[in-house]
C-alpha positions, 0 to 999 in steps of 0.5 A: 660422410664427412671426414678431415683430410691433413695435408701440407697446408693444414686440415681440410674437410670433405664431404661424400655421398656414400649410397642411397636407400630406398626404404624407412629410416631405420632401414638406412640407419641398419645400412649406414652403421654396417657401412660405418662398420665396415669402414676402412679409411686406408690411410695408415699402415696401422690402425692401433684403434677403432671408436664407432659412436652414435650421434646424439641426434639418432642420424648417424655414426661416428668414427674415431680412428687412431693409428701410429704416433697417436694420431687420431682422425674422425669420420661423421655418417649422417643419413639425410633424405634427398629433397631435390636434385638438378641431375637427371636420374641414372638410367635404369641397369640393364636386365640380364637376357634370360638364360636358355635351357640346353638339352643335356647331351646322350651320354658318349662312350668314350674314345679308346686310346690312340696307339702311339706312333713308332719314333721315326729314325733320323738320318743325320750325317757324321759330317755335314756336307758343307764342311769342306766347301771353299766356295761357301765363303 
């Protein structure tokens, strides 16, 4: 994906690499277009209106966004086939363990109820008995 970033000292480009399909070229150009659709360039707080244009070529989309003050920025989404690459391959995911089967439990009665206990009674003095004291100081 290409796109313009406007910053203090101008307009700058940037280029990202999106994903990568295993498959034809229609199916990465199926995969590119809903990506481009999905889009969300998440620079503004409103998005007055979206343009999706394919190119010319057949390689790719294009995104014209425009939002307040009649802003507009544009993205470009190229497929392109992978010749070469320096960095060795990711390893492989991790395969989930395979998940045990329990044996479904006997069906219990339930518990009845436990009775509640009585409220135990509280003796609590009208007068504490360190009131009075002088030799608490």
């Amino acid at each position: 994906m290409e796109r313009n970033i406007h910053g203090r000292h101008g307009s700058t480009w940037s280029l990202s690499v999106l994903g990568h399909v295993d498959g034809t070229r229609e199916e990465a150009l199926a995969a590119l277009r809903a990506r481009a659709e999905a889009f969300d360039p998440a620079l503004f707080t409103k998005v007055t209106r979206r343009r999706l244009y394919a190119e010319g070529d057949g390689n790719g989309f294009m995104l014209l966004v425009e939002g307040r003050f009649a802003r507009a920025w544009h993205f470009r989404f190229k497929i392109a086939e992978l010749l070469h690459d320096s960095a060795p391959p990711p390893p492989p995911p991790p395969q989930p363990e395979p998940v045990r089967q329990r044996k479904p439990r006997s069906p219990r009665s339930p518990r009845p109820p436990r009775p509640r206990a009585a409220p135990q009674e509280v003796d609590i003095p009208e007068r504490p008995a360190w009131l009075g004291r002088d030799d608490l100081a």
